[in-house]
Backbone as a printed PyTorch tensor [residue, N CA C, xyz], in Angstrom:
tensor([[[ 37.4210,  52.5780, -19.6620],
         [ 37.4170,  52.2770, -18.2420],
         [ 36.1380,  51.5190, -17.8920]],

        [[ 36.5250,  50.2470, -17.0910],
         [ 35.4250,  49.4140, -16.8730],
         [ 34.6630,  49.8440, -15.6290]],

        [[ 33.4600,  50.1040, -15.2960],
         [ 32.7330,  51.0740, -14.1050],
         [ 31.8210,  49.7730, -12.5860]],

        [[ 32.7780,  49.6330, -12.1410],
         [ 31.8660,  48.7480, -11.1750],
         [ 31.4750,  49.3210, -10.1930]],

        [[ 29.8450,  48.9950,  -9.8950],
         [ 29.1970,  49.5330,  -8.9210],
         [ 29.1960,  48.6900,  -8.0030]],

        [[ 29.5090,  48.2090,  -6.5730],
         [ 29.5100,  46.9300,  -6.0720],
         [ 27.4670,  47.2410,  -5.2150]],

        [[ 27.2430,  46.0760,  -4.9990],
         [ 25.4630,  46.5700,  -4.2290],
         [ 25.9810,  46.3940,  -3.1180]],

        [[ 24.7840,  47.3670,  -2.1030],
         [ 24.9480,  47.7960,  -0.9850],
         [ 24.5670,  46.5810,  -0.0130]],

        [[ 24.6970,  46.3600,   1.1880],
         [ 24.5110,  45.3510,   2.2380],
         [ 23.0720,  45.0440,   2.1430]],

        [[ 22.1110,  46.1400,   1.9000],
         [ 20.6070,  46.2180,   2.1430],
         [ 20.2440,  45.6500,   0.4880]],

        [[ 20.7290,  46.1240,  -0.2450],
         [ 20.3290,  45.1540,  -1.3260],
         [ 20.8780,  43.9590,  -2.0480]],

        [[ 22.1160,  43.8900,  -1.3310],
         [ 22.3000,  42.4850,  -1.6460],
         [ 21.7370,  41.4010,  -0.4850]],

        [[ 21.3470,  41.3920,   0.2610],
         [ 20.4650,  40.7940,   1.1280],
         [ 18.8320,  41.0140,   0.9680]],

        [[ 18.2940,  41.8570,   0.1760],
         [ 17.1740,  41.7390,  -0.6530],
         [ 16.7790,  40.9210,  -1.9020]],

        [[ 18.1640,  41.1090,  -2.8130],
         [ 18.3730,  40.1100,  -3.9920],
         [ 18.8600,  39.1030,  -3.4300]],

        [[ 19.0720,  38.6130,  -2.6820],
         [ 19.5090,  37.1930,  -2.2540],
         [ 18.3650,  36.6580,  -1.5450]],

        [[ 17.1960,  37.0820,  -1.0140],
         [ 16.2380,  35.9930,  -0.7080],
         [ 14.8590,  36.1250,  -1.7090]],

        [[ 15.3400,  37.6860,  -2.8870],
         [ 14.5250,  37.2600,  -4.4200],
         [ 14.9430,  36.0530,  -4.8230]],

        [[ 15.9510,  35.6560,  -5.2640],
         [ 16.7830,  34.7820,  -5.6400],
         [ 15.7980,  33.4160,  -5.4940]],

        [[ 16.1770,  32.9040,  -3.8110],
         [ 15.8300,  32.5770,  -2.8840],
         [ 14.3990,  31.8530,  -3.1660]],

        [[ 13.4010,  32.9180,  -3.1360],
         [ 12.4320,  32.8290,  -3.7390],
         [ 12.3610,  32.0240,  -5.0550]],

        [[ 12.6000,  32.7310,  -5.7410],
         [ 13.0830,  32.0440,  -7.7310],
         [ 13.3920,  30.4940,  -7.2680]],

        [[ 14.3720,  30.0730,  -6.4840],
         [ 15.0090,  28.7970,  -6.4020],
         [ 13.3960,  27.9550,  -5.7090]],

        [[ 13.0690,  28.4840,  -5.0900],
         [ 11.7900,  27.6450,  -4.5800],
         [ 10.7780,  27.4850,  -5.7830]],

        [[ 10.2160,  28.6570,  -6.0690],
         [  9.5440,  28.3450,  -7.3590],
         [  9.9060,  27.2400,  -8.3550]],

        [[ 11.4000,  27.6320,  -9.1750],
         [ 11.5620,  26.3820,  -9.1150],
         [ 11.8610,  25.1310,  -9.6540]],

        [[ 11.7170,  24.6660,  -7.7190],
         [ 12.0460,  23.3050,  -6.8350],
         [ 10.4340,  22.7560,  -7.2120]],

        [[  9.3030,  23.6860,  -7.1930],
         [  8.4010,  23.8560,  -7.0050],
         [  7.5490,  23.2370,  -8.2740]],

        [[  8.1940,  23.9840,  -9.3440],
         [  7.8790,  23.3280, -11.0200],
         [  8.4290,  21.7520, -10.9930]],

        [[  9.4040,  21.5560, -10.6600],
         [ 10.0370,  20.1220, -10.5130],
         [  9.3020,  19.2230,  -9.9720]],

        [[  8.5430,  19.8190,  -8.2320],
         [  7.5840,  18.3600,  -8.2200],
         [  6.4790,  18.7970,  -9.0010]],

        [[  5.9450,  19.7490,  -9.5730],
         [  4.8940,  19.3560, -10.6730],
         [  5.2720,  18.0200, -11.3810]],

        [[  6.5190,  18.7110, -12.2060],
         [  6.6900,  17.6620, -13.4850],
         [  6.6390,  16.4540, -12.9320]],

        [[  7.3790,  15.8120, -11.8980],
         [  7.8510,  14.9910, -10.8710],
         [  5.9780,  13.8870, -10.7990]],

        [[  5.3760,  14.9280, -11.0420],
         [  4.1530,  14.2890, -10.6070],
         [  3.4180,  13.2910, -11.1600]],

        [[  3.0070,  12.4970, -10.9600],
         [  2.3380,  11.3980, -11.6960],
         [  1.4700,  11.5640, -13.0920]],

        [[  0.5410,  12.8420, -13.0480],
         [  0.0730,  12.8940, -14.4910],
         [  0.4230,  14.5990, -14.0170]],

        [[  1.4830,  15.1020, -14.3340],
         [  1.4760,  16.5720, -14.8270],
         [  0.2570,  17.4590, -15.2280]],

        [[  0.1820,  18.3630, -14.8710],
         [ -0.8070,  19.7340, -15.2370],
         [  0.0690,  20.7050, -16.1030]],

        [[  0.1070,  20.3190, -17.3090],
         [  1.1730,  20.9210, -18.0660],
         [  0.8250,  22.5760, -18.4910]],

        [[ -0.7780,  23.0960, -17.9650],
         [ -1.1230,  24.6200, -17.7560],
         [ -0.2590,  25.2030, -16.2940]],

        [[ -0.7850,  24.0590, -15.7090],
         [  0.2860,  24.7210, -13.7790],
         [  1.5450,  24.5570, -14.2320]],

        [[  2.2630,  23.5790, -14.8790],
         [  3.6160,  23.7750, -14.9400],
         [  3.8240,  25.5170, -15.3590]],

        [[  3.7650,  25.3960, -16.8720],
         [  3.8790,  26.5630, -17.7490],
         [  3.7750,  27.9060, -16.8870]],

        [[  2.8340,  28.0890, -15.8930],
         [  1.7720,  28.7900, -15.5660],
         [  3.1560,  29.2970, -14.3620]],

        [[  3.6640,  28.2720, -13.4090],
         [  4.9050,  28.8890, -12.8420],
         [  6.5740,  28.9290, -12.9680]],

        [[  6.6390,  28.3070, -14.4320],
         [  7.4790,  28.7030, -15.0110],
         [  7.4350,  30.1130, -15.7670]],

        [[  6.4910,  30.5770, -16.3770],
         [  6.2500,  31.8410, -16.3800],
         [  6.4500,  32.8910, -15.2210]],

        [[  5.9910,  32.3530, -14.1510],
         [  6.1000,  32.8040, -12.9260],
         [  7.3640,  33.6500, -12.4310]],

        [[  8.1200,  32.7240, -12.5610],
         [  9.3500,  32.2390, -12.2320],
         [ 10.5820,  33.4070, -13.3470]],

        [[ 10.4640,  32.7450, -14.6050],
         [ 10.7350,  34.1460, -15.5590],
         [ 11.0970,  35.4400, -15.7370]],

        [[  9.6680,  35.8970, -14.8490],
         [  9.1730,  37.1370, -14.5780],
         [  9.9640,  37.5110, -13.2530]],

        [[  9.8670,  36.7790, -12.5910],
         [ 10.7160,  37.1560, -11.4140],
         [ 12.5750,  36.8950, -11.8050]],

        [[ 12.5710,  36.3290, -12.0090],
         [ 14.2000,  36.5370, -12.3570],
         [ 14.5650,  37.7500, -13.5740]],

        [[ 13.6680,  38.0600, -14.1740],
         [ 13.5810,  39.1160, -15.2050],
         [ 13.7560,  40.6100, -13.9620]],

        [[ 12.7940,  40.4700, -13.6170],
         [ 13.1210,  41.8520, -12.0880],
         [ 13.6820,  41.7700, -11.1060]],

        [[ 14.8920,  40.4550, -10.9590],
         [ 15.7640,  40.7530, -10.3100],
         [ 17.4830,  41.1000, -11.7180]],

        [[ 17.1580,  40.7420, -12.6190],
         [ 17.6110,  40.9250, -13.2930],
         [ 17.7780,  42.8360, -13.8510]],

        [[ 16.4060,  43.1240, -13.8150],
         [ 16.6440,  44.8180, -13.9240],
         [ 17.1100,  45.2980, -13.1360]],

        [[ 16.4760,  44.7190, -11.7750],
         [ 17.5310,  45.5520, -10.5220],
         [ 18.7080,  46.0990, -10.5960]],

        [[ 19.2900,  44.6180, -10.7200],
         [ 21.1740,  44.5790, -11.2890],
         [ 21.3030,  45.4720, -12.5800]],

        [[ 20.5510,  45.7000, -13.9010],
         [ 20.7760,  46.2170, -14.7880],
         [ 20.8820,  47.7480, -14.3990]],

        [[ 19.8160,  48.5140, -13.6470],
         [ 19.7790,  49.8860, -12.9610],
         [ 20.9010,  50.2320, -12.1290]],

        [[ 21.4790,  48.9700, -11.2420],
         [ 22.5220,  49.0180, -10.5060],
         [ 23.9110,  49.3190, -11.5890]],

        [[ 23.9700,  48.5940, -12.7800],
         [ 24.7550,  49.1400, -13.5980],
         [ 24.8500,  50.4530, -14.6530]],

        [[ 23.4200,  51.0680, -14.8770],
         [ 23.6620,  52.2990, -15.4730],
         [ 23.7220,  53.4390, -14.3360]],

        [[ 23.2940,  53.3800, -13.3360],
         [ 23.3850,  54.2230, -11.9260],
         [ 24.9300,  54.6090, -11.8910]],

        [[ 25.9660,  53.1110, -11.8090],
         [ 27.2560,  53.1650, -11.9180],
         [ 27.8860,  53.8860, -13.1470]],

        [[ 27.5220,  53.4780, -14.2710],
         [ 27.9830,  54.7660, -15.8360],
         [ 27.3980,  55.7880, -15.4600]],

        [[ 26.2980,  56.4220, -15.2520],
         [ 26.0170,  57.9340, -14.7840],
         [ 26.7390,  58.6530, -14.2710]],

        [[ 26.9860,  57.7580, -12.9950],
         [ 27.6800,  58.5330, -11.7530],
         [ 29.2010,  58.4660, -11.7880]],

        [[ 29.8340,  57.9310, -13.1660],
         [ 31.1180,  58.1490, -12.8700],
         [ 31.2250,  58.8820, -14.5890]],

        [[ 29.9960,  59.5050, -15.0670],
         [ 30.1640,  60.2060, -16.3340],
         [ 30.6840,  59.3360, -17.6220]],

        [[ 30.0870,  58.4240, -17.7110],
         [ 30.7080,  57.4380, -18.7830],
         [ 29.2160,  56.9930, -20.0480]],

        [[ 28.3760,  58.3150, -19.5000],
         [ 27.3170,  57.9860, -20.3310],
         [ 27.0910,  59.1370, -21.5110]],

        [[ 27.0110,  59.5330, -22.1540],
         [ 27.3260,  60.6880, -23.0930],
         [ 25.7190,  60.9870, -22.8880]],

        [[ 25.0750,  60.1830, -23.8070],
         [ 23.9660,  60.4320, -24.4320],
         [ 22.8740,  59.2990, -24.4960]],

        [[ 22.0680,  58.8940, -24.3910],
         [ 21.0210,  58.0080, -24.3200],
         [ 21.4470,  56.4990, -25.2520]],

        [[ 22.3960,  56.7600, -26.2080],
         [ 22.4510,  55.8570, -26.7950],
         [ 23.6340,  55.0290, -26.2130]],

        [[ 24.4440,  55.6970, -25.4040],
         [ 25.5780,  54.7650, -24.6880],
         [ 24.5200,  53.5690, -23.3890]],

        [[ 23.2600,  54.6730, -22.9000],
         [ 22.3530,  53.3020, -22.0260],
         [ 21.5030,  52.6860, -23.0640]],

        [[ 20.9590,  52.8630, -24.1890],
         [ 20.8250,  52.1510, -24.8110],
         [ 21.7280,  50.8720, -24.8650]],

        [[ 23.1680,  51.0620, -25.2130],
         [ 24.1100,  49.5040, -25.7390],
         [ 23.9760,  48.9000, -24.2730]],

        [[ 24.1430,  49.6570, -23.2350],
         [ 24.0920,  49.0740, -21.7700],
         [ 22.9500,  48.2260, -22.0730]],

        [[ 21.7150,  48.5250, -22.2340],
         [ 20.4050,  47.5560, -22.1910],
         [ 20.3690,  46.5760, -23.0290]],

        [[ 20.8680,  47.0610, -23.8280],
         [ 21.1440,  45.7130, -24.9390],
         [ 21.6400,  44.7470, -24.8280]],

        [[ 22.8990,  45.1610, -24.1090],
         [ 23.8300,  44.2380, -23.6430],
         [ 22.5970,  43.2750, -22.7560]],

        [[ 22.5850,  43.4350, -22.1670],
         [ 21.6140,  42.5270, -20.4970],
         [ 20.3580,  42.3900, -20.8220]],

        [[ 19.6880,  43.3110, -21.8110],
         [ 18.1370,  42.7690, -21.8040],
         [ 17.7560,  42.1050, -23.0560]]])
C-alpha cells in the first residue's frame, strides 16, 4: 500500500515561497555568470547556497513522508526509514 501524506495549507505556502526564494538565488547566479568578467568564488559560493537550501526544503518533504509511513504503521523497524531515506537522500 502506497501511503500519501498530502501537506497542510500552512506548509505548503511556506515551501512555496522557500522555493521561491531558491528560484531567486538562482536568477541571481545567472546574472553573475551573465557578467562581464565572472567571480567564479561568488558564483560557486551561491550555488552552494542555493544547494543547501533546496536540500532543506527537500528534507522537509522527506519528514513529511516518513511522518506519513509511521502514522499509517507501514514502518516495522528502522530499516524500512532507512530505504525511505535512501530512496530521496
Amino acid at each position: 500500500m502506497k501511503v500519501h501524506k498530502m501537506i497542510n495549507a500552512k506548509d505548503k505556502s511556506s515551501m512555496k515561497a522557500r522555493l521561491a526564494r531558491i528560484e531567486g538565488q538562482l536568477r541571481g547566479v545567472q546574472r553573475l555568470i551573465d557578467a562581464d568578467e565572472p567571480d567564479c568564488e561568488m558564483v560557486v559560493q551561491q550555488m552552494a547556497a542555493a544547494r543547501k537550501a533546496m536540500d532543506k526544503a527537500a528534507h522537509t518533504m522527506l519528514a513529511c513522508i516518513i511522518e506519513a509511513h509511521i502514522k499509517a504503521g507501514e514502518t516495522d523497524d528502522l530499516s524500512d526509514l532507512g530505504a525511505l531515506i535512501s530512496k530521496y537522500a
